[in-house]
C-alpha positions as CSV (number, residue, x, y, z in Angstrom):
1,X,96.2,103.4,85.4
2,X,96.7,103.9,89.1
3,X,92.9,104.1,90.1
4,X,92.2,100.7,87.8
5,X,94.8,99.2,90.3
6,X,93.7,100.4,93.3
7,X,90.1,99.4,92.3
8,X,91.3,95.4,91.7
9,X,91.0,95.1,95.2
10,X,87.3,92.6,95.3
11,X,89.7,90.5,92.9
12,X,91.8,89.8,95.7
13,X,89.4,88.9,98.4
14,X,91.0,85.7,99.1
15,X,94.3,87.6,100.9
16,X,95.1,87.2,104.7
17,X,94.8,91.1,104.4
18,X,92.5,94.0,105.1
19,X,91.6,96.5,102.2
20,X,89.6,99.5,102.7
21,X,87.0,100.6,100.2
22,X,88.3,104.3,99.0
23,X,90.4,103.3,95.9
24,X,90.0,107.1,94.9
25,X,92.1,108.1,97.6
26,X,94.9,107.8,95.3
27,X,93.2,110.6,93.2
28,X,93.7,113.2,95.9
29,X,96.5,112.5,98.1
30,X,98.9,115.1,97.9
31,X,102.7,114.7,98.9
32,X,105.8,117.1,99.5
33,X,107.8,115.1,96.9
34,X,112.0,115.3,96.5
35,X,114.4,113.8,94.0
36,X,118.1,114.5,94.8
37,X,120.6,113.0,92.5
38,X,122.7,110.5,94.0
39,X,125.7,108.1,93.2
40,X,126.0,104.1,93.4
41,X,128.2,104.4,96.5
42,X,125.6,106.9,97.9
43,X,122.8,104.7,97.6
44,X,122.9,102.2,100.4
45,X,123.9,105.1,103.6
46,X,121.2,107.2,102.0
47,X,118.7,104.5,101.9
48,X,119.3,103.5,105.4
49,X,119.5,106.7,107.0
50,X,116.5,108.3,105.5
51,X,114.2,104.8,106.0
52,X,115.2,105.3,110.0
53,X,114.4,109.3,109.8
54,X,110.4,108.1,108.6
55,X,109.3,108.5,112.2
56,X,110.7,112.0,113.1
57,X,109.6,113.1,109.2
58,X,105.9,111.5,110.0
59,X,106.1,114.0,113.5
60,X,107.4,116.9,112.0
61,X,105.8,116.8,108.5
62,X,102.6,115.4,109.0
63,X,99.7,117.4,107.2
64,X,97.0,114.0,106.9
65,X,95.1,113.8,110.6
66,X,92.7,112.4,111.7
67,X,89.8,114.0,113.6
68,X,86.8,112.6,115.6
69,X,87.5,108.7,116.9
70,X,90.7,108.5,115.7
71,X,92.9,111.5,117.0
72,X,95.4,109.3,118.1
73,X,96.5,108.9,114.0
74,X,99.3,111.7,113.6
75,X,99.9,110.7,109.9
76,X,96.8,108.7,108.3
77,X,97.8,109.1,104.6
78,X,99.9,105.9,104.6
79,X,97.5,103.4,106.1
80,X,95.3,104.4,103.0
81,X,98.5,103.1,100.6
82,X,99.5,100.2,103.2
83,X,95.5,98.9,103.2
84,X,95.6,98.9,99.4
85,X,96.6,97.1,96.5
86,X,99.6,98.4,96.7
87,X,100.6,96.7,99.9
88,X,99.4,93.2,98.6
89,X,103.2,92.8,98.5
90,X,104.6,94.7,101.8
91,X,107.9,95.0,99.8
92,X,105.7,97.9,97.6
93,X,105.1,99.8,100.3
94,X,107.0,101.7,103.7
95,X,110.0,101.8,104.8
96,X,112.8,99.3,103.9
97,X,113.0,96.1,106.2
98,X,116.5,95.6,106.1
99,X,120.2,97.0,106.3
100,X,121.8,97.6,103.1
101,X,125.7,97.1,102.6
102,X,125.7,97.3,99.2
103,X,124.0,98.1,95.4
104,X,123.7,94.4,94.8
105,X,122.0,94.2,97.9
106,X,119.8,97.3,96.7
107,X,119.4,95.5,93.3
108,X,118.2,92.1,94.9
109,X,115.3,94.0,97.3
110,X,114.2,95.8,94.0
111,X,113.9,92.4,92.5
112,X,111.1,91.3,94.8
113,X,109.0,94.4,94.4
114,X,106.2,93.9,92.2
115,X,105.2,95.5,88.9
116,X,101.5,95.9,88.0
117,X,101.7,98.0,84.6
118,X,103.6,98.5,81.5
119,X,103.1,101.2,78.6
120,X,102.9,99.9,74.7
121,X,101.9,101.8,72.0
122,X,100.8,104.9,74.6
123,X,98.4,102.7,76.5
124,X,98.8,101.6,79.7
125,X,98.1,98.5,80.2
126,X,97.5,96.9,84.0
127,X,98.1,93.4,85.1
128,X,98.1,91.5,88.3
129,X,101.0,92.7,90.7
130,X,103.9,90.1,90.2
131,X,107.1,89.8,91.1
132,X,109.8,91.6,89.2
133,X,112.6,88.9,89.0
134,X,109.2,86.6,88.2
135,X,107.7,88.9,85.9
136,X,111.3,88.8,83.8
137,X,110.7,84.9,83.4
138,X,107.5,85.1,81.8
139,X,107.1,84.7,78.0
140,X,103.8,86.7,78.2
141,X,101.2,88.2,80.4
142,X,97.8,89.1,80.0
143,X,96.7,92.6,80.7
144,X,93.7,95.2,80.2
145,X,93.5,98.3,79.0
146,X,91.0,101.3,78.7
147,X,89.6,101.6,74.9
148,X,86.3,103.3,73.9
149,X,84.7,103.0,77.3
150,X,85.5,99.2,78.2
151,X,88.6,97.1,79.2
152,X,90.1,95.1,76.6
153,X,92.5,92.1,77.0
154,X,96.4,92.0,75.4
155,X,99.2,89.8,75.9
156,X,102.8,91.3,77.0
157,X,106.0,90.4,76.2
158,X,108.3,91.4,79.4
159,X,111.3,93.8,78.8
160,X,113.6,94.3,81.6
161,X,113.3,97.5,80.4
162,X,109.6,97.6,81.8
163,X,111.8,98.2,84.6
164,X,110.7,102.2,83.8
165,X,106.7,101.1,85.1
166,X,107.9,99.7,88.3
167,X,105.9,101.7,90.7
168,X,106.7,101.1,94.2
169,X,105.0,103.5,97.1
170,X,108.3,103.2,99.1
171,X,109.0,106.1,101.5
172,X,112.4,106.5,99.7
173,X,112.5,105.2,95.8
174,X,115.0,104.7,93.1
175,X,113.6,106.2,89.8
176,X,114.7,105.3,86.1
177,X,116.0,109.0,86.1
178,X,119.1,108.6,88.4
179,X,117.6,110.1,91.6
180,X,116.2,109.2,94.7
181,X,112.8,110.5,95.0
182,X,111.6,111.2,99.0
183,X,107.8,110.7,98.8
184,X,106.6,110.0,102.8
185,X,105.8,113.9,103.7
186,X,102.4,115.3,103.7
187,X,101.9,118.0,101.3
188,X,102.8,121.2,103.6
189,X,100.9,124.8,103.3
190,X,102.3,126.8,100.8
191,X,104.6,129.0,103.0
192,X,106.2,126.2,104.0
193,X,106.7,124.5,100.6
194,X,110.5,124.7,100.6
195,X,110.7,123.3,104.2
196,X,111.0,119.3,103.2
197,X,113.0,120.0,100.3
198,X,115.7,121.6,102.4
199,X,115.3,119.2,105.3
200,X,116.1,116.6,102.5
201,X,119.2,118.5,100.9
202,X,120.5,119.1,103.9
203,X,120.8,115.6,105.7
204,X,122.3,114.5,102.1
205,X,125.1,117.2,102.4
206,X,125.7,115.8,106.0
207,X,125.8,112.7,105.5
208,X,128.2,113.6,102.4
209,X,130.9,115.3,104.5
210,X,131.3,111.1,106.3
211,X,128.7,112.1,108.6
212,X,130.2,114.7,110.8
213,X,126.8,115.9,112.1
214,X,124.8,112.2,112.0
215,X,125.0,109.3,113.9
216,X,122.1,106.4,113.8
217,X,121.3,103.9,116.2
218,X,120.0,100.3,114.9
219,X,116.3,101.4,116.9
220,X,114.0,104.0,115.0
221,X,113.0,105.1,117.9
222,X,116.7,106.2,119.2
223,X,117.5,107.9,115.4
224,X,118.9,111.2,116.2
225,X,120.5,114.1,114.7
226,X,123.7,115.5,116.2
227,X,124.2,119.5,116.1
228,X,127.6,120.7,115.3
229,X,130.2,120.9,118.0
C-alpha cells in the first residue's frame, strides 16, 4: 500500500513541486517510534510543545546523515518524506503550522490532511490523496488494488470511519488508538533504544505537573528546557 503511493509520483508531474525518484525509501527507513496515551485536554499543550522541540530532537536524535557533498544535512530522512507523495499536501507531513488552543481546533487541522487509502474486504485499496473533510462529501471514489499480479479498479463508498487509514507522516500524530505516536527520531543503536522513549515520557510528565520545568518561546529556535530550581 505505502510503496504503490509513493510510486504515483510520474502521475503528478504537473505540481509546482520537486519529487525525488527513490519511492522505496519508505521500505527501509527506520524510526525510534513512541505512543503515550494522552487526554482531550492534553492534546493541544502536547502538540505544541513537542512540534517546537523537532529541532533540538533532529540535533540530538539524528541517526540519517549525509556523507560526501552534502555534510551539511544533520537529519536527511525527512526530506525523503517531504520530496514525496506524501508532501503533495504539506499538511501530511512535518511539524504543525500553527498554535493550537483547542481539540476543535485539532479536529479542523486533521480535516485538511489527506487520505490516500482505505481497507475493504482485507485489501487495500489506494486512491488519489484528497482531502479528508472532501473525501467525506464524496458518494464514491475510484481506487486500485493489487490482485494476481495487476492493479484492478473498485469504486468506494467513504465512511468517516475510514478515518482509521488516515495516514499522515506528521512528526507528532493522533492515532485511532487514543495515543499520540512521536515518529520524527532516527532509529538509534541498540544500546541506546530506550533513550527517545524516556526523553518523550519525560517532557509529558513535565509538562503534566503545569509545566514546572518548561517554558516555550513563540521562536523554534529559542525552545528551551528549564532544569529544576
Amino acid at each position: 500500500m505505502l510503496y504503490h503511493h509513493l510510486s504515483s509520483y510520474p502521475m503528478y508531474g504537473n505540481l509546482p513541486m520537486y519529487f525525488h525518484s527513490y519511492p522505496k525509501f519508505g521500505m527501509f527507513s527506520s524510526a525510534s517510534q513512541v505512543q503515550l496515551y494522552a487526554n482531550y485536554n492534553e492534546l493541544p499543550r502536547i502538540l505544541n510543545v513537542f512540534s517546537e522541540l523537532e529541532p533540538i530532537k533532529a540535533v540530538l536524535f539524528s541517526n540519517s546523515v549525509l556523507t560526501g557533498d552534502h555534510e551539511e544535512y544533520i537529519c536527511c530522512r525527512d526530506i525523503f518524506w517531504e520530496n514525496s507523495t506524501h508532501g503533495i499536501n504539506p499538511h501530511n507531513i512535518g511539524m504543525y503550522n500553527q498554535k493550537f488552543e483547542n481539540v476543535e481546533e485539532i479536529v479542523n487541522y486533521i480535516s485538511t490532511t489527506s487520505i490516500y487509502c482505505v481497507e475493504r474486504v482485507g485489501e487495500y485499496i489506494n486512491f488519489s490523496p484528497i482531502l479528508f473533510s472532501d473525501y467525506l462529501k464524496l458518494e464514491g471514489i475510484v481506487g486500485e488494488y493489487y490482485e494476481n499480479g495487476r492493479y484492478r479498479k473498485i469504486l468506494v463508498q467513504p465512511s468517516v470511519y475510514d478515518i482509521e487509514y488516515l495516514r499522515t507522516f506528521k512528526f507528532e500524530d493522533i492515532t485511532y488508538l487514543g495515543t499520540i505516536e512521536f515518529r520524527s527520531v532516527c532509529c538509534q543503536p541498540i544500546s541506546d533504544s530506550m533513550v527517545v522513549a524516556a526523553f518523550h515520557l519525560g517532557i509529558k510528565i513535565i509538562l503534566s505537573e503545569q509545566n514546572k520545568f518548561y517554558r516555550t518561546t513563540k521562536c523554534c529556535s529559542e525552545t528551551a528546557i528549564q532544569p529544576p530550581s
